[in-house]
C-alpha positions in Angstrom: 92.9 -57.4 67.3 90.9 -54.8 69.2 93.1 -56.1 72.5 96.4 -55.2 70.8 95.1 -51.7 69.5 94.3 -51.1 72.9 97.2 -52.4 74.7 99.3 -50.2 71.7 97.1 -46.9 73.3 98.0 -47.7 76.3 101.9 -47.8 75.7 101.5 -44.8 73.2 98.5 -42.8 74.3 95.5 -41.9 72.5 96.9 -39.3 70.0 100.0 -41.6 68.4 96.7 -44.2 67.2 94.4 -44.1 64.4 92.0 -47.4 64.2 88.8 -48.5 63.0 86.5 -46.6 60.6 89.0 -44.0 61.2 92.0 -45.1 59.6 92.2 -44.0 56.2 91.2 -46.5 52.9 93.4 -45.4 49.9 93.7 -46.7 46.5 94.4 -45.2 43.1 96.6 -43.0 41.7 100.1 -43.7 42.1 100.1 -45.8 45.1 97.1 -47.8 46.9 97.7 -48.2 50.5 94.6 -50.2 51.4 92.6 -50.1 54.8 94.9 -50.4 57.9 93.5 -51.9 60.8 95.1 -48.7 62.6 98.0 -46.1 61.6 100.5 -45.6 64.5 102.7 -42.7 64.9 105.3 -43.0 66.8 107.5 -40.5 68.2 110.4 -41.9 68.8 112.8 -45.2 68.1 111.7 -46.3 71.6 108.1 -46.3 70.6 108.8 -48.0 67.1 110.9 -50.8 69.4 107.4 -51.2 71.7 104.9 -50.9 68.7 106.7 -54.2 67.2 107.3 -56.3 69.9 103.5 -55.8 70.8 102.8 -57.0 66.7 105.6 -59.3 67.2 104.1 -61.0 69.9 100.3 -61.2 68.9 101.4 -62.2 65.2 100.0 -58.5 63.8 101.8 -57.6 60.5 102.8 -53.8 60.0 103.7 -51.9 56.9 106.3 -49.5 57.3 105.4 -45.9 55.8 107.4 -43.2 54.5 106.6 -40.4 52.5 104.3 -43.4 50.2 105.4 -41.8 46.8 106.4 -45.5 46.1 105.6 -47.2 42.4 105.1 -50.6 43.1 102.5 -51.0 46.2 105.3 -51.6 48.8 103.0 -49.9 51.2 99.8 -51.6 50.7 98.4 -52.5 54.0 94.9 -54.1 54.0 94.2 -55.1 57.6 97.7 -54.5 58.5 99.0 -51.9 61.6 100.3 -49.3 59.3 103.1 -47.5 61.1 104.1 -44.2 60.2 107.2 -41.9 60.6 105.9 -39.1 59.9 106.8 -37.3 63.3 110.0 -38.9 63.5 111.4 -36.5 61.3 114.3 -34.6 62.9 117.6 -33.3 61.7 119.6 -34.6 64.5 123.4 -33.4 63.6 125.2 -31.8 61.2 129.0 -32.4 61.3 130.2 -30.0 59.0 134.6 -31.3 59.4 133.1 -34.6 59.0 130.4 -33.8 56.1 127.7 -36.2 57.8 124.3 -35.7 59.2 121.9 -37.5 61.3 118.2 -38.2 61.2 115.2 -39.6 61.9 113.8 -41.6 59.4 110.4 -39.6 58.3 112.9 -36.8 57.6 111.7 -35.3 53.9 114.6 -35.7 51.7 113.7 -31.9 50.8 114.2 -30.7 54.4 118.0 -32.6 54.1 119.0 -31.2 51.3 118.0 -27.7 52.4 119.6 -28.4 55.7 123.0 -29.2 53.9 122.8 -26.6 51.7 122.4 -24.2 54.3 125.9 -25.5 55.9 127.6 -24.8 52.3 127.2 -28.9 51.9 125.4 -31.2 50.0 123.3 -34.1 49.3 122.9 -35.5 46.2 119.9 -37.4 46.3 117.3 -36.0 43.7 114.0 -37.3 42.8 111.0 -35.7 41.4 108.7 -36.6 44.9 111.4 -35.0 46.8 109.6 -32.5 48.5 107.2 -35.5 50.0 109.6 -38.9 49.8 111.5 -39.7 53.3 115.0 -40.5 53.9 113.6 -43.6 55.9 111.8 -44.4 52.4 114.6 -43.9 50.3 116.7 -46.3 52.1 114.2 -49.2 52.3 114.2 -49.0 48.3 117.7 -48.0 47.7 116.5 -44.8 46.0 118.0 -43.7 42.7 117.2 -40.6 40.7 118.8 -38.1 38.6 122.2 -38.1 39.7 123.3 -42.2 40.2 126.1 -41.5 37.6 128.1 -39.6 39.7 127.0 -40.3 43.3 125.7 -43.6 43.5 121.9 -44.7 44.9 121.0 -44.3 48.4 123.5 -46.9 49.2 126.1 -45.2 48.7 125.1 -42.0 50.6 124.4 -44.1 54.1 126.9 -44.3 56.2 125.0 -46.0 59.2 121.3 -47.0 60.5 119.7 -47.4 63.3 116.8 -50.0 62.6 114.3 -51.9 65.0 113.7 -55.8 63.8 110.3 -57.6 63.7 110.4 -58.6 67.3 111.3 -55.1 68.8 115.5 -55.1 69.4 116.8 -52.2 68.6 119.9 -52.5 66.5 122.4 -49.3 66.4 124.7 -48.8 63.9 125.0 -45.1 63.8 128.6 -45.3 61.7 130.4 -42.0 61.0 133.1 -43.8 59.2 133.6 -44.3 55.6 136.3 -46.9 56.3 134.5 -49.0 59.0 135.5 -53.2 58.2 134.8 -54.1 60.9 132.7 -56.9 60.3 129.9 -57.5 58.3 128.2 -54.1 57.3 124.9 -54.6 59.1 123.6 -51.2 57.1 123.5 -52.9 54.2 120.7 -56.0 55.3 117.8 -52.7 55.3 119.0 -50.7 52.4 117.0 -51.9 49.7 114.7 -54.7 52.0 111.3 -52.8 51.2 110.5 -52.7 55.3 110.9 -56.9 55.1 113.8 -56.9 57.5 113.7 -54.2 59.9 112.0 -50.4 60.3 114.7 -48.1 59.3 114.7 -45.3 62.6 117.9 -43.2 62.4 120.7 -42.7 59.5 123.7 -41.4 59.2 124.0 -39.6 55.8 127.4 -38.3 53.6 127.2 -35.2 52.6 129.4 -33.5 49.8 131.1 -30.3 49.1 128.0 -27.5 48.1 128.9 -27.3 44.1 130.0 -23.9 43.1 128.9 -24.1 39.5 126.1 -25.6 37.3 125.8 -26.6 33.9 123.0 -27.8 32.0 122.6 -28.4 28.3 119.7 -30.1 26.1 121.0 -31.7 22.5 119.0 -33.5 20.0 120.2 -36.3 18.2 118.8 -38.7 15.4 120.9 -41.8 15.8 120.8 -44.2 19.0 124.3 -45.0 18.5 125.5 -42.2 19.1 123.9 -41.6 22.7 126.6 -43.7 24.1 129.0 -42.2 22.1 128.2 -39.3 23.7 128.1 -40.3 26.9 131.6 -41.3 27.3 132.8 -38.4 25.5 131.1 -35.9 27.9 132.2 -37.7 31.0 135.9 -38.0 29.5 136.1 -34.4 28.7 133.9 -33.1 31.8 136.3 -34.4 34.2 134.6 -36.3 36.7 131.8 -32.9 37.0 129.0 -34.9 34.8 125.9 -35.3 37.4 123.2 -36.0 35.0 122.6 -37.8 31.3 119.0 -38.0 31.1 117.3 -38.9 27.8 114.0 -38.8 26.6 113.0 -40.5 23.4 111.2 -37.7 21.4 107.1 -39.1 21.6 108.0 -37.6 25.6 109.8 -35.2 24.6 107.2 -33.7 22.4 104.3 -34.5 24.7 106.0 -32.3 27.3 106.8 -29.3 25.3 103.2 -29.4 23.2 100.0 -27.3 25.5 98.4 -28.0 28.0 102.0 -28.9 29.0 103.7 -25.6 30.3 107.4 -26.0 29.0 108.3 -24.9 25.5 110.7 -26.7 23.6 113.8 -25.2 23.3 114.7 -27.2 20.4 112.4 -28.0 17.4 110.4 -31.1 18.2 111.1 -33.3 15.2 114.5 -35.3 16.5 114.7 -38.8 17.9 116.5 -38.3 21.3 116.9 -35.6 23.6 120.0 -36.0 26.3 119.6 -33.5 29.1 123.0 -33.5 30.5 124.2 -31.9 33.5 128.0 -30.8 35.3 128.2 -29.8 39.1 131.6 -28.6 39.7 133.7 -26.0 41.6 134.9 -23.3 39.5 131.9 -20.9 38.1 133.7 -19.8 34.7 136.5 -22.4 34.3 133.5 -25.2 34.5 131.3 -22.9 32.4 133.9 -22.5 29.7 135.0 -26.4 29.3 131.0 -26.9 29.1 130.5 -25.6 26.2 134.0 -26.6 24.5 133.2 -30.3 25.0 129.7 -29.5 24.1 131.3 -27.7 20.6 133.8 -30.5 20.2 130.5 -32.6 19.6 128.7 -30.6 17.6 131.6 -30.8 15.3 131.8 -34.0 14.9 128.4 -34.0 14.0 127.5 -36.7 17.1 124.4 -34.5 18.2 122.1 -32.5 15.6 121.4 -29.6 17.8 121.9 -28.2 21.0 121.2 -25.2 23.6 122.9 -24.5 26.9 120.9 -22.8 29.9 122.5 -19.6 30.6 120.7 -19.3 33.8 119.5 -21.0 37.0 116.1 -20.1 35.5 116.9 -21.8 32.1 118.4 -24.7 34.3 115.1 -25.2 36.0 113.0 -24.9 32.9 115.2 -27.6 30.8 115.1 -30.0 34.3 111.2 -28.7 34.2 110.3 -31.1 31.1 112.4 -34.1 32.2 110.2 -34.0 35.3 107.0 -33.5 33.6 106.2 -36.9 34.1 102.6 -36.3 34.6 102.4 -35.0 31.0 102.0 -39.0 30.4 98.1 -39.6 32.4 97.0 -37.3 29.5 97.1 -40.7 27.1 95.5 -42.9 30.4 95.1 -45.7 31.2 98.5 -45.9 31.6 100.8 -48.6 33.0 104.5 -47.4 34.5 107.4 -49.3 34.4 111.2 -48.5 35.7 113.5 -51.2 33.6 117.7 -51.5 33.9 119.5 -52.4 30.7 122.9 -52.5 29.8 123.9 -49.5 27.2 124.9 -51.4 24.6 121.5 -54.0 24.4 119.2 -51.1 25.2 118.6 -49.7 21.4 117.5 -53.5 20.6 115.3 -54.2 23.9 113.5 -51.0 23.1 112.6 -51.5 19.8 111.4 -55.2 20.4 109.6 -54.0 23.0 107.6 -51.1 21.1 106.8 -53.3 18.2 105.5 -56.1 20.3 103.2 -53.5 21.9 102.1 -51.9 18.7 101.8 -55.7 17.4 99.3 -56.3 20.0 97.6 -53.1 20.3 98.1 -50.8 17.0 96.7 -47.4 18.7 99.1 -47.9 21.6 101.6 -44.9 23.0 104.1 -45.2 24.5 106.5 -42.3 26.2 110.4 -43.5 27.4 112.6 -41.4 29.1 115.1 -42.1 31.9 118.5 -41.7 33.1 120.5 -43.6 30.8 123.6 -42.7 32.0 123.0 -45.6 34.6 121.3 -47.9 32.3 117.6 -46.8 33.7 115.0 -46.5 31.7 111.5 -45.6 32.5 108.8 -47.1 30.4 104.7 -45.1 29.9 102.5 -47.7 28.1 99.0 -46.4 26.9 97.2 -49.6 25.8 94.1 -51.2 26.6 91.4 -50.6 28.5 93.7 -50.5 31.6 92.3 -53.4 33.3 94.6 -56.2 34.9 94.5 -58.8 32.2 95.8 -55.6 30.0 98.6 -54.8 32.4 99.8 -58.4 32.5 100.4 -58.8 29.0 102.3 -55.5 29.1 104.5 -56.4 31.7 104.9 -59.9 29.7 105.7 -57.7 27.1 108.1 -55.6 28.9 110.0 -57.9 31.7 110.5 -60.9 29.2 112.9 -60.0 27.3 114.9 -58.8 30.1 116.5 -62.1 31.1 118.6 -62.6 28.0 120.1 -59.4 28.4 120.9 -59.6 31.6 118.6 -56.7 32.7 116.7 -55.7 35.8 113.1 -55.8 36.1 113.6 -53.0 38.8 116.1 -50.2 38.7 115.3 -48.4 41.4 111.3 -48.7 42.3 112.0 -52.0 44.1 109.3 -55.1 43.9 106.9 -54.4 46.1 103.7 -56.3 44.9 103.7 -55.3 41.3 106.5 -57.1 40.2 107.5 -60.0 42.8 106.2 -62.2 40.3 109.0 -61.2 37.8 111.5 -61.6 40.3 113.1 -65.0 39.3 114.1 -62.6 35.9 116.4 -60.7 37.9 117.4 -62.6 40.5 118.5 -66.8 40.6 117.1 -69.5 42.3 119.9 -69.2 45.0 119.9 -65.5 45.1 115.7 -66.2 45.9 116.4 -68.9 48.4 119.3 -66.8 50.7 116.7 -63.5 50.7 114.1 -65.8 51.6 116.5 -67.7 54.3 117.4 -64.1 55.6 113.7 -62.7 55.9 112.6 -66.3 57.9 115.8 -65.7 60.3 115.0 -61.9 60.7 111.3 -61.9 60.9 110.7 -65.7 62.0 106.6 -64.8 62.3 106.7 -63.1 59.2 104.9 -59.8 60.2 107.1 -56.6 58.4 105.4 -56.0 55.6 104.2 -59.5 54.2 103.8 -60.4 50.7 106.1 -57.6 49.8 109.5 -58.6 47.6 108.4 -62.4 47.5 105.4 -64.4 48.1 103.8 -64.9 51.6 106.1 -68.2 53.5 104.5 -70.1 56.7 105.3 -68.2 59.9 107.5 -70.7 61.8 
């Protein structure tokens, strides 16, 4: 491939190209990216357009990368062109009547939101590796996060794309709209492809009105069934300003509240559950006020054991501080991650069959679940084993199987990637399988944007 790297120099200069011993070879941690026959950097949608039909044509697969905070090796790219947004990552517009704004993709969702902000807007997207995850990123996963119950994943927050197919055409759909039927809603064919279909480039974002107030609470309770008791009670009575319900089952809750961990628990340590829940609204004491009156009206009916409300942005950050102290969990490693969807009412069962298959198998097992149940999303920390594969595949036997009966998800909102496109026939129907498959052969006929990712490797036609 040394003729393509070169021809891709000579389109794109010396300084956009990485190759050869000098490209980097990553693995561990969260997310291996293996050893790229050359990182690209493109400056432009132009340059991505040029990049690809170059690949296109000589049969050269590329990974797309983002911000590569992803879960599930998505971005794994052994001998692949690895091509990078990184300097593609302008604010292009802000229309502040319309509450949109453009970018490029390798934007930093951080750099959005504190762009909004600044224009007394909004963008809801929050996940913990926002200071390094990309908008272009978020979209080709269909990001989640903390605050799906109220504003939808990423797919609801796009408006329009701009995204560059396998064989270089540029496609532009840079809608400003939020009524737009006008056809099929091309957007929609990248959100959520994992980099299969197309490279994500430019995206028109919705932005909201900046909230005025913020609420947060943490409340211990003892019984499962009443967590989605709960839940409907605080989104009845908060009026459509509930942003968060975030729960963590009290082994996490304790490991992040108990040194070296840095937060202290603000309530004691010995309860089941812990529900971290959140309101965003637009009246500072009016919001305040109902807050704790639902919040009291609970108490009262004795749904939730305990409870504390921050009475601060400080306090705020420090009760959001131990629901994001997932890294509290490599202190039991080897550990395996999971990100599961359930429905409500069958997650109390799955949960339990799941933890006493795993202590079944391996009695000195831990394991730490939290996630936003609000949306049905429940992460899953397993410490077993030695943390080989053999170890991890009988976990995610463990964990995925009994999935299917309940209708559940083996991916909420990490995607499939590598790690899981085995368990994809869980989730998804033979038909469903065969039409994804049918759309990746029509969009990407030679198979070259990221291969092997979603599904396994077909025959390039």
């Amino acid at each position: 491939m040394s003729e393509l790297v070169s021809a891709l120099k000579a389109q794109l200069g010396e300084g956009a190209i990485v190759a050869g011993s000098e490209a980097p070879a990553i693995g561990g941690g969260y997310n291996r990216l293996g050893a790229p026959l050359a990182v690209i950097k493109p400056r432009d949608t132009k340059e991505v357009s040029t990049i690809l039909r170059l690949c296109h044509n000589a049969g050269q697969a590329v990974v797309p990368w983002g911000g590569r905070t992803g879960l599930v090796e998505g971005t794994l790219a052994d001998g692949a062109i690895a091509l990078s947004l990184e300097r593609m990552n302008a604010i292009l517009d802000i229309d502040t009547d319309g509450a949109t704004m453009t970018v490029e993709a390798g934007c930093v969702l951080q750099t959005v939101c504190e762009a909004a902000d600044a224009k007394g807007l909004f963008f809801p997207l929050d996940l913990g590796a926002r200071g390094s995850a990309t908008i272009g990123g978020n979209i080709s996963t269909n990001a989640g996060g903390n605050r799906v119950i109220r504003y939808g994943m990423m797919r609801e927050l796009v408006l329009g794309l701009e995204a560059v197919l396998a064989d270089g055409t540029v496609v532009s759909s840079l809608n400003h709209l939020i009524k737009n039927n006008a056809g099929y809603d091309l957007k929609q064919l990248f959100i959520g492809s994992e980099g299969t279909l197309g490279v994500v480039t430019q995206a028109v974002l919705r932005l909201r009105p900046k909230p005025v107030s913020q609420n947060v609470a943490l409340v211990a309770l003892d019984d499962f069934a009443h967590l989605p008791r709960l839940l409907r009670d605080v989104e009845r009575g908060l009026g459509g300003t509930l942003s968060a319900f975030e729960v963590m089952w009290g082994d996490f809750y304790r490991l992040v509240t108990t040194p070296p961990a840095q937060g202290k628990p603000p309530l004691p340590q010995d309860h089941k559950y812990y529900v971290l829940i959140e309101a965003l609204g637009g009246e500072e004491a009016g919001d305040g006020e109902r807050f704790e009156r639902v919040l009291m009206a609970e108490l009262e009916k004795s749904e939730i054991a305990d409870a504390v409300i921050a009475k601060s942005k400080a306090e705020c950050g420090r009760i959001w501080g131990l629901r994001d102290d997932v890294l509290q969990a490599w202190r039991i490693a080897p550990v395996f991650t999971f990100d599961v969807s359930i429905p409500i009412g069958k997650m109390e069962a799955y949960v339990d069959e799941v933890s006493r298959a795993l202590a079944a198998r391996w009695p000195e097992s831990k394991v730490m679940i939290f996630g936003h149940m609000g949306d049905g999303n429940l992460h899953f920390i397993a410490g077993v084993g030695d943390g080989t594969n053999e170890v991890r595949h009988e976990v995610e036997h463990i964990i995925y199987s009994p999935l299917e009966p309940r209708g559940g998800s083996v991916s909420a909102e990490h995607g499939i990637g590598l790690e899981k496109r085995e368990y994809l026939a869980l989730s998804r129907n033979a038909h469903e399988i065969a039409l994804m498959q049918k759309l990746k052969r029509t969009l990407d006929p030679k198979n070259i944007l990221n291969p092997g990712k979603i599904f396994l490797d077909e025959a390039a036609e």
